[in-house]
C-alpha positions as CSV (number, residue, x, y, z in Angstrom):
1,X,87.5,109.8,24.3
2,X,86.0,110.6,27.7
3,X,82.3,111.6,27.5
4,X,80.9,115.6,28.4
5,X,79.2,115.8,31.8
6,X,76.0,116.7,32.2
7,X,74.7,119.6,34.6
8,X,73.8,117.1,37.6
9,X,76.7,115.4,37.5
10,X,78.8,118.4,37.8
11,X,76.8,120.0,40.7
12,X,76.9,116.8,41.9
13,X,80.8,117.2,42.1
14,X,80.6,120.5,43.9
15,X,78.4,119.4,46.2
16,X,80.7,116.6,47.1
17,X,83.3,119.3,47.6
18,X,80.8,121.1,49.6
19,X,80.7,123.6,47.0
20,X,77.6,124.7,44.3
21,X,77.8,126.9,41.4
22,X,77.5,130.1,43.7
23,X,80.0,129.3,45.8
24,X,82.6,128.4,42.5
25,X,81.5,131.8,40.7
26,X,82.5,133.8,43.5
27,X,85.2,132.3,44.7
28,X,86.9,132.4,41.2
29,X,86.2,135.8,40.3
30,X,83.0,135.2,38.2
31,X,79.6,136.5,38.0
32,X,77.5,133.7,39.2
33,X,74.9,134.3,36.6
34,X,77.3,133.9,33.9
35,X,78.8,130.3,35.4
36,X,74.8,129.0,35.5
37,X,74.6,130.0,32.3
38,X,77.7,128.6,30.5
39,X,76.2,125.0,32.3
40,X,73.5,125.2,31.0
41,X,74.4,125.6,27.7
42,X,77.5,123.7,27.0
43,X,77.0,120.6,30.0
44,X,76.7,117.3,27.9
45,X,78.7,119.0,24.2
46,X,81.4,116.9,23.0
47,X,83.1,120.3,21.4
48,X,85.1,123.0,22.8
49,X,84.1,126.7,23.3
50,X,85.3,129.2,21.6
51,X,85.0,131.9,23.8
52,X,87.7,132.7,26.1
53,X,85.4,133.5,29.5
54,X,83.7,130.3,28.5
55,X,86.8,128.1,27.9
56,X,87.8,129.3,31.3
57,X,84.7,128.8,33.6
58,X,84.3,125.0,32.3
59,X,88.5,124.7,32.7
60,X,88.2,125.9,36.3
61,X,85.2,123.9,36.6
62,X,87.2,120.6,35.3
63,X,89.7,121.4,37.8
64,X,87.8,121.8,41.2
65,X,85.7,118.7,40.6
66,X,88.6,116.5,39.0
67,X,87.6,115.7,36.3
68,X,87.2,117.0,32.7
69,X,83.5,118.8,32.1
70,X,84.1,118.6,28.3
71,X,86.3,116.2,26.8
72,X,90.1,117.6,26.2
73,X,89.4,120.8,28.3
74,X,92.1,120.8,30.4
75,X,94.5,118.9,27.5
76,X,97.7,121.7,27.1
77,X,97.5,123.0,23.4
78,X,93.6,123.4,24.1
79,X,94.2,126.6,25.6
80,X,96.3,128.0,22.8
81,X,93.9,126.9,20.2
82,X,90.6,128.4,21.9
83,X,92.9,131.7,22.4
84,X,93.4,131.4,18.7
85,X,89.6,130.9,18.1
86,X,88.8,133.7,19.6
């Protein structure tokens, strides 16, 4: 099982991309506050959110940088569970 990033190696990412969280939360529709906060707190957890707006920030995430923030994030039934979750 692939290992959760942690917040530097994700802004890292962006920055490679020549991108930052800003530039991600308003490009995708989201309150910029809101993305630096659901870093924060979930960069480096092995689990999987339960809230939908947070499921989806670190899912975009995963897919502009290429690679999964939390492990199984982007894996097909995860969405359907974390709906369920909810």
């Amino acid at each position: 099982m692939s290992q959760a990033m942690e917040k530097r190696q994700i802004q890292a990412r962006l920055i490679e991309r020549g991108s930052n969280f800003r530039q991600f939360a308003l490009s995708h529709g989201y309150e910029v506050r809101t993305v630096t906060q659901v870093v924060q707190r979930w960069a480096g957890h092995n689990k999987l959110p339960r809230g939908r707006l947070t499921f989806q920030i670190l899912r975009d995430l995963s897919r502009v940088i290429g690679k999964e923030v939390l492990p199984g994030i982007l894996a097909e039934n995860t969405e359907q569970i974390s709906a369920e979750a909810v």
